[in-house]
C-alpha positions in Angstrom: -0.5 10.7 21.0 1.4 8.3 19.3 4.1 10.3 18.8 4.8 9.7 22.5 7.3 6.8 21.0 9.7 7.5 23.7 9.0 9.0 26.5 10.6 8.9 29.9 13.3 6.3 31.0 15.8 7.5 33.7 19.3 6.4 32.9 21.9 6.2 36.0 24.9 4.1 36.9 26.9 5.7 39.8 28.7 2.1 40.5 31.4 4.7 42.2 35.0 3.6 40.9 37.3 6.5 39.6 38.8 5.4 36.4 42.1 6.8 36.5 44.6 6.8 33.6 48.2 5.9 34.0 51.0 7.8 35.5 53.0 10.0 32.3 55.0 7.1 30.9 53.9 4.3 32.1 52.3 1.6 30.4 48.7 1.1 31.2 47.7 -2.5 32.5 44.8 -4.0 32.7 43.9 -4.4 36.7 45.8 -0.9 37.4 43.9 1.0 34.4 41.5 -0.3 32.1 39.5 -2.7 34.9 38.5 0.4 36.4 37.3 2.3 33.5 34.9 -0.6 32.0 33.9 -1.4 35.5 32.3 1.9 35.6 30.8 2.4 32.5 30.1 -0.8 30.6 29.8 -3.9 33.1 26.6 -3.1 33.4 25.4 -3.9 30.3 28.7 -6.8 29.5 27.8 -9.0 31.8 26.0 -12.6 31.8 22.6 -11.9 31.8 22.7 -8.7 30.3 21.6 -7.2 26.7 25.3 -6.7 25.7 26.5 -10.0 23.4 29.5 -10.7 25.8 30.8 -9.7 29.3 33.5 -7.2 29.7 34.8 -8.3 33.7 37.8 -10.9 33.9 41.0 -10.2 31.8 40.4 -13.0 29.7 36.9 -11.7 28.4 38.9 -8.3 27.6 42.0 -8.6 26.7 41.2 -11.0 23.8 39.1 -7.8 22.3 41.6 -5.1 23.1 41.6 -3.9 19.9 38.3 -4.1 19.2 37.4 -2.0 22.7 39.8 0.7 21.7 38.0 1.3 18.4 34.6 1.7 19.2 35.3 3.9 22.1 37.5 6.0 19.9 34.7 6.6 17.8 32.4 7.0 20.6 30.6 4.0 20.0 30.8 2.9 22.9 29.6 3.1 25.6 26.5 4.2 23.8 25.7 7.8 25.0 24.9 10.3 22.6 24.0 13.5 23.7 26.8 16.3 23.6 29.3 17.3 26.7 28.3 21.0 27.5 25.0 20.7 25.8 22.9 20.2 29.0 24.0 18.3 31.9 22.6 15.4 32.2 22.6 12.8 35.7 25.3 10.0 35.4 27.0 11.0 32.2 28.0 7.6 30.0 31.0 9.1 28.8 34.2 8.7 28.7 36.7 11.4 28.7 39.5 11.5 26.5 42.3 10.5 28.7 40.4 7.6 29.0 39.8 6.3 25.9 43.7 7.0 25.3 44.5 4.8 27.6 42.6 2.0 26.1 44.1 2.8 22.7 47.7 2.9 24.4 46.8 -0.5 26.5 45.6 -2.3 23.5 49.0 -0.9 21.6 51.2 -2.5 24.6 49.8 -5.9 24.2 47.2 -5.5 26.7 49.2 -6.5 29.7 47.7 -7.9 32.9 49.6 -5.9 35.5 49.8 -6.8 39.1 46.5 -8.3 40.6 47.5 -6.4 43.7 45.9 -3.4 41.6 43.0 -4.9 40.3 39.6 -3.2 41.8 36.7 -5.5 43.1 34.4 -6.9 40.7 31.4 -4.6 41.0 28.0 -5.9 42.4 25.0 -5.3 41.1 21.5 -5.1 43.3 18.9 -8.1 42.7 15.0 -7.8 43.0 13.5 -4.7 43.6 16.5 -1.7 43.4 13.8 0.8 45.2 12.3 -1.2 47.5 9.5 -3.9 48.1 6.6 -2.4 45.8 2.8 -2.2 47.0 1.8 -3.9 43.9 3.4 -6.4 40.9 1.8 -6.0 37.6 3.4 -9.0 35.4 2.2 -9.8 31.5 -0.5 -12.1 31.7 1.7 -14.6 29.2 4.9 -15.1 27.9 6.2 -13.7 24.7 8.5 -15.5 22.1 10.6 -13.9 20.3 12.2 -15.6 17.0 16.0 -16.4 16.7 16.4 -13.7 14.4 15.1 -10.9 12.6 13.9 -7.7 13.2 13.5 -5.8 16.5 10.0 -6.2 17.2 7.9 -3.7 18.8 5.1 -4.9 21.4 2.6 -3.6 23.9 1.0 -5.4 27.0 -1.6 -4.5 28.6 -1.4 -4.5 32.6 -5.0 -3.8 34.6 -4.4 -1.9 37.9 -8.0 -3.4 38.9 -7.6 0.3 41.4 -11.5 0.4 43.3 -10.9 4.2 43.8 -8.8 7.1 42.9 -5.0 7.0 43.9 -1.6 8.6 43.3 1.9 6.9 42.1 4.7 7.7 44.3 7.0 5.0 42.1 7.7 2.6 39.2 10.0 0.0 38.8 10.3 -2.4 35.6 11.5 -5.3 36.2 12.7 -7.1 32.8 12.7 -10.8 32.7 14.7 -11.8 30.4 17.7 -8.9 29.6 19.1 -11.0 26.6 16.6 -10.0 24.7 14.8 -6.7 26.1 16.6 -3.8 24.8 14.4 -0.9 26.7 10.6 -0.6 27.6 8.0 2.7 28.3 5.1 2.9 30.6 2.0 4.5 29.6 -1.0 5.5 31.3 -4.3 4.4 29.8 -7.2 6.3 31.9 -10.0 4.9 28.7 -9.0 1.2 28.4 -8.5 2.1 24.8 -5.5 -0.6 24.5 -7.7 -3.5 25.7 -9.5 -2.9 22.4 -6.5 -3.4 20.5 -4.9 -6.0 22.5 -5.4 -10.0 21.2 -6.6 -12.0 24.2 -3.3 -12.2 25.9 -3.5 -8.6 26.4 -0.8 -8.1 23.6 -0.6 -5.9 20.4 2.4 -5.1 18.5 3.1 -1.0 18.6 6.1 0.2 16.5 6.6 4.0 17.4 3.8 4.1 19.7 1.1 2.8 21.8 -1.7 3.8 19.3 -3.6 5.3 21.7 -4.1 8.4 23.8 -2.0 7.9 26.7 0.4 9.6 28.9 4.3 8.5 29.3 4.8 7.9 32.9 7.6 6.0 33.4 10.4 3.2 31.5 13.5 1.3 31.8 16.5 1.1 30.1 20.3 -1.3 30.3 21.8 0.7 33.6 18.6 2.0 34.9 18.4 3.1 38.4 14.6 4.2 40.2 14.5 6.4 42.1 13.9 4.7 45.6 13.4 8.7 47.8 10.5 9.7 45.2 8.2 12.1 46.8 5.0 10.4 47.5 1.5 11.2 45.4 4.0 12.4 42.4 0.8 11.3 40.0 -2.7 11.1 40.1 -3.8 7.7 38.9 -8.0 7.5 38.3 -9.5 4.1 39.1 -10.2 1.6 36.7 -7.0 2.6 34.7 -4.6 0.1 33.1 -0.7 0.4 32.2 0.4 -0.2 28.9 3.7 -1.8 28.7 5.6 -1.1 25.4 9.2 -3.4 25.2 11.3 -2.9 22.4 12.9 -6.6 21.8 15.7 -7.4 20.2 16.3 -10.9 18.9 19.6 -12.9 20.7 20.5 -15.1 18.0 18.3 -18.0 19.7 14.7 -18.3 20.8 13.8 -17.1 23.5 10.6 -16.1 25.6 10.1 -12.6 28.1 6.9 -12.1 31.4 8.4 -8.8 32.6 7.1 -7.2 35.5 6.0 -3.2 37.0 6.7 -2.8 40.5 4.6 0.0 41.9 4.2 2.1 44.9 1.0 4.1 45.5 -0.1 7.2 48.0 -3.7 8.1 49.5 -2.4 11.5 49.0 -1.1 14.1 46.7 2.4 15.2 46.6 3.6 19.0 46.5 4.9 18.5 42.7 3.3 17.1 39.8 4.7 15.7 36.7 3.6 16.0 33.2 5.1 15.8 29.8 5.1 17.7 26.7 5.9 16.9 23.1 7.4 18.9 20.6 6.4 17.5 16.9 5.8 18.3 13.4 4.2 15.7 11.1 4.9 17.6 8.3 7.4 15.5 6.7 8.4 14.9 3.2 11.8 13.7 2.6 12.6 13.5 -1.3 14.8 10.9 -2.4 18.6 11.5 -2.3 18.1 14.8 0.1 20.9 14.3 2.4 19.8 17.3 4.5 15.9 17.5 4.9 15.4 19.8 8.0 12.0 19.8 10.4 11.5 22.2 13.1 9.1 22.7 15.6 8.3 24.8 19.2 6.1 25.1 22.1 5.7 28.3 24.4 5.7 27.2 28.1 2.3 28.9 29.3 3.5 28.4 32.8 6.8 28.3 35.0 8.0 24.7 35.4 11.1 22.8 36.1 12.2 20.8 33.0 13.1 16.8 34.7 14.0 14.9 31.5 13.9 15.2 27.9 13.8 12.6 25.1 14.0 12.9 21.2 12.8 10.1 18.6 13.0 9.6 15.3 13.9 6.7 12.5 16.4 5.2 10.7 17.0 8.8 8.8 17.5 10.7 11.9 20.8 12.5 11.6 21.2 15.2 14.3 19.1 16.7 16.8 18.9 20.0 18.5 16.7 21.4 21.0 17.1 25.0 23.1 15.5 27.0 25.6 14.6 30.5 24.5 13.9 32.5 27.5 11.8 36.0 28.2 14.6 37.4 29.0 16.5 36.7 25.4 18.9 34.5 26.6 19.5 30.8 25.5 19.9 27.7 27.3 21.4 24.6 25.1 19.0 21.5 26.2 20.3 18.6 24.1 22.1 17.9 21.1 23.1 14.8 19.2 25.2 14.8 16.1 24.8 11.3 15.3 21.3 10.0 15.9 21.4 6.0 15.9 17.7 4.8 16.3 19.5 1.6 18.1 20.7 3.2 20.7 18.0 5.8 21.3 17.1 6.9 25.0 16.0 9.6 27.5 18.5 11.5 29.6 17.6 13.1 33.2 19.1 16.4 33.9 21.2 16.6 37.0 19.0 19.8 38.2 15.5 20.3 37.2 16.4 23.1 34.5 14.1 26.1 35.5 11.5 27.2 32.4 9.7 30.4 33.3 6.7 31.0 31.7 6.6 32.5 27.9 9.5 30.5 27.3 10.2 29.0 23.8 11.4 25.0 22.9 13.0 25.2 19.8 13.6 21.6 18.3 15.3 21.3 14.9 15.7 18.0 13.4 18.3 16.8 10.1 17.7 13.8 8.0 20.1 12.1 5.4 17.7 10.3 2.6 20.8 9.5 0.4 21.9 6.4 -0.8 25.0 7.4 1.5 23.6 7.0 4.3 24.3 3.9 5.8 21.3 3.2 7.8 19.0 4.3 5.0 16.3 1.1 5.0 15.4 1.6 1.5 18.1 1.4 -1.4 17.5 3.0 -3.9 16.1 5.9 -1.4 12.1 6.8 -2.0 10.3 9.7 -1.0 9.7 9.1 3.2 6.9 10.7 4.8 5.6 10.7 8.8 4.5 7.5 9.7 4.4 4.7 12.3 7.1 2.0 10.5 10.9 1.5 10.1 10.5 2.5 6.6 9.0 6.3 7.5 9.8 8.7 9.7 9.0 10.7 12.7 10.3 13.7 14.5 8.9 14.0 18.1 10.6 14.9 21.8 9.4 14.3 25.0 9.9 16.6 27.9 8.9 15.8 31.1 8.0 18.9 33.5 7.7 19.5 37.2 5.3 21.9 38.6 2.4 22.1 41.6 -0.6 19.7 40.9 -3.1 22.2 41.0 -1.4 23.7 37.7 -1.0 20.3 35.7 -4.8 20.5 34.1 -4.8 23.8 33.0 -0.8 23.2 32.0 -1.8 20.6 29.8 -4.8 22.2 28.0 -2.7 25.1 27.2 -0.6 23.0 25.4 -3.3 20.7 24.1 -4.5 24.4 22.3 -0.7 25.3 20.8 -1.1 21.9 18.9 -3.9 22.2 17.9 -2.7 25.5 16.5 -0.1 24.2 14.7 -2.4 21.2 13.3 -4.6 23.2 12.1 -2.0 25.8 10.5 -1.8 27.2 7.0 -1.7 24.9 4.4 -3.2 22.0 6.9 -5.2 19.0 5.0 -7.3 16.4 6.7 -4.6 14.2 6.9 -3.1 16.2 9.7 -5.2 15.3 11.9 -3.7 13.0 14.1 -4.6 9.2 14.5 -4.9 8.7 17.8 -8.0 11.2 18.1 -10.7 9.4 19.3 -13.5 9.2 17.3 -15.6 12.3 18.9 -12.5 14.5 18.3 -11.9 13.5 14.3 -15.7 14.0 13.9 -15.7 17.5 15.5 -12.6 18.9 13.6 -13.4 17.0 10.2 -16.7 19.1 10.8 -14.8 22.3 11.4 -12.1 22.0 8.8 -15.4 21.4 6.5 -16.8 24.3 7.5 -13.8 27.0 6.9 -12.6 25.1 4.1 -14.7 28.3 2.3 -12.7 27.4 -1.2 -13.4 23.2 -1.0 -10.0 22.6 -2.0 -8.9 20.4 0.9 -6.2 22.8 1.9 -6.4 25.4 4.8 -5.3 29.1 3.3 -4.2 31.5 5.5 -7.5 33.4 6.2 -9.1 29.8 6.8 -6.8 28.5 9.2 -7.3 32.2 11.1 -10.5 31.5 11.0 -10.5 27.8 12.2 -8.4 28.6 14.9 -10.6 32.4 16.3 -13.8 29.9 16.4 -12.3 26.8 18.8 -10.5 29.0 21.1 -13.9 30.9 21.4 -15.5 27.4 22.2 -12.5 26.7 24.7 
């Protein structure tokens, strides 16, 4: 679906130095204290190279921004990581504690000393080339692509053949950005209909705000401080021949021109694995934000019509996203929290791995509830003065969408996904649904079949679906399924 806008990227950094804060009374230094701490959670971004605008590793490059460092990690800023402490527990947590960022504050307050360099930890190293290993095969964009100087972010998709003679599995991905100035994160989506090839110019490019416009599953994506996995079971997914990957890379203009031929590294299997991955989306494109509302709530749930093991979870939405909840509602009534931001920033949004597969038994219940802010207070409100802001596919619209990506056996994913292929189309086709509802990316055999059923147990003609008819609707295709 096209709501699939941001699907899976696995975020780790583990660089493995213990950032320690200073001994009661002593004042903090800069090769003693604060080296270790950015060394740990921020060279990997502040480095040359790398999508941050300057590198955070010598004393000079800090200490001339002391003051600057301790305010945007006092206000959580930086580093950019916004899910909750305590409110699942994610792999390789971006945070930093608050002994830490007090030490920064009282660093930058001394002056920002340099301390002895007989303190000062190693600069860390950071892997070249492939991080899990050579790859069976490199897919790399058929052509460059420029990006302006300035502007806005810009959105596009590349299309990737695999050219695969006969049915396979993918034990691993890797994507390998080209130029990190400018690529701020990418997703991987699996395209078993070479549907994007119809959309793409003849570079195999097409632009793809919020989505890749077609029917296509989320298998994989990168992000600053991404680590593959390199010990990935083998035959993880199934991968039919004649399939493509569709590249989607979120750019993000450097202040110069400048050009980007990224690359998938891939590793394939003759044989299935003992798990299989899928994904599931919770969504509601039932969105109409009035102008000025500074608290528009959407919700939305899924029942899990199987036991699985929840991977990795990531919510979208636009510039009017405030916060973000989701929850796991178990059989046996109790709760388990499975993200929640409080301050949604559509720069900085990303997927987060748990540290343990969270176990889901079956008849559980997602709950997702989403805020928005359509004030003329909000900061990152697009429009001023605020309009009324429906779902939609640009900056200016919004969305509310999150991915979950679920482990279970591979003889379960097919009949996994069709169960939840019916919920949506239960809660498409719910009271008070219009044509409208139906979602874009149908193909065209699945917009004529519904239009025709929505026709026929539309029994008033009044475009909307009333209780009865949306009963109705609904007894008639699950006796078809």
């Amino acid at each position: 679906m096209k709501t699939l806008a941001t699907i899976l990227i696995l975020l780790a950094l583990g660089m493995g130095y213990a950032a320690q804060a200073p001994t009661t009374g002593a004042t903090p230094t800069f090769n003693k204290d604060i080296a270790p701490i950015l060394y740990q959670n921020c060279a990997i971004c502040h480095r040359t190279g790398e999508v941050a605008p300057f590198p955070l590793l010598t004393y000079q490059d800090v200490s001339k921004r002391a003051k600057l460092i301790a305010t945007v990690t006092e206000k959580r800023f930086m580093p950019p990581w916004k899910a909750e402490h305590g409110y699942g527990d994610f792999a390789n947590e971006r945070r930093l504690t608050d002994r830490q960022i007090a030490t920064i504050r009282a660093w930058a307050d001394a002056g920002a000393p340099e301390g002895s360099a007989a303190d000062k930890p190693a600069l860390p190293v950071f892997a070249e080339g492939w991080l899990a290993g050579k790859p069976d095969k490199v897919l790399t964009m058929s052509s460059k692509y420029s990006l302006a100087a300035d502007g806005p972010d810009q959105f596009q998709c590349f299309v990737l053949p695999l050219n695969l003679e006969r049915d396979s599995y993918l034990s691993g991905l890797e994507f390998s950005p080209d130029n990190r100035r400018v690529v701020h994160h990418a997703l991987v989506f699996l395209d078993t209909d070479n549907a994007a090839r119809k959309l793409a110019n003849a570079d195999g490019q097409y632009p793809c705000f919020g989505g890749p416009r077609f029917q296509g599953g989320l298998i994989g994506g990168w992000a600053p401080g991404s680590v593959p996995l390199s010990d990935a079971e083998p035959g993880l997914r199934p991968i039919p021949k004649g399939s493509d990957l569709v590249v989607q890379i979120h750019f993000h203009p450097s202040g110069k021109p400048e050009v980007d031929q990224s690359s998938l590294g891939l590793k394939f299997s003759d044989r299935p694995g003992t798990q299989g991955r899928t994904a599931l989306i919770l969504f509601n494109r039932r969105i109409d934000i009035a102008p000025g509302d500074p608290h528009y709530v959407v919700k939305a749930s899924l029942v899990m019509p199987r036991d699985v093991e929840l991977f990795g979870i990531a919510p979208h939405a636009h510039y009017l996203g405030k916060e973000m909840k989701i929850s796991a509602h178990l059989p046996d009534g109790s709760e388990k929290p499975l993200i929640w931001i409080k301050d949604w920033d559509f720069n900085w949004q990303g997927a987060y791995q748990y540290a343990k597969p969270v176990g889901l038994p079956k008849g559980t219940r997602i709950e997702m509830e989403f805020s928005y802010d359509n004030s003329a207070g909000n900061p990152r409100n697009p429009v001023h003065p605020p309009v009324r802001v429906q779902w939609g596919e640009q900056t200016t619209d919004e969305m509310a969408v999150a991915f979950l990506a679920v482990n279970l056996p591979p003889r379960e994913v097919a009949g996994f996904q069709q169960d939840i292929i019916s919920q949506y189309l239960e809660q498409i086709l719910a009271q008070g649904a219009t044509l409208k509802d139906l979602p874009p990316e149908l193909s065209a055999e699945q917009r004529q079949g519904l239009t025709a059923a929505f026709g026929l147990f539309d029994a008033n003609r009044d475009g909307v679906l009333d209780a009865t008819e949306s009963g109705a609707i609904l007894q008639f295709l699950r006796a078809r399924r």
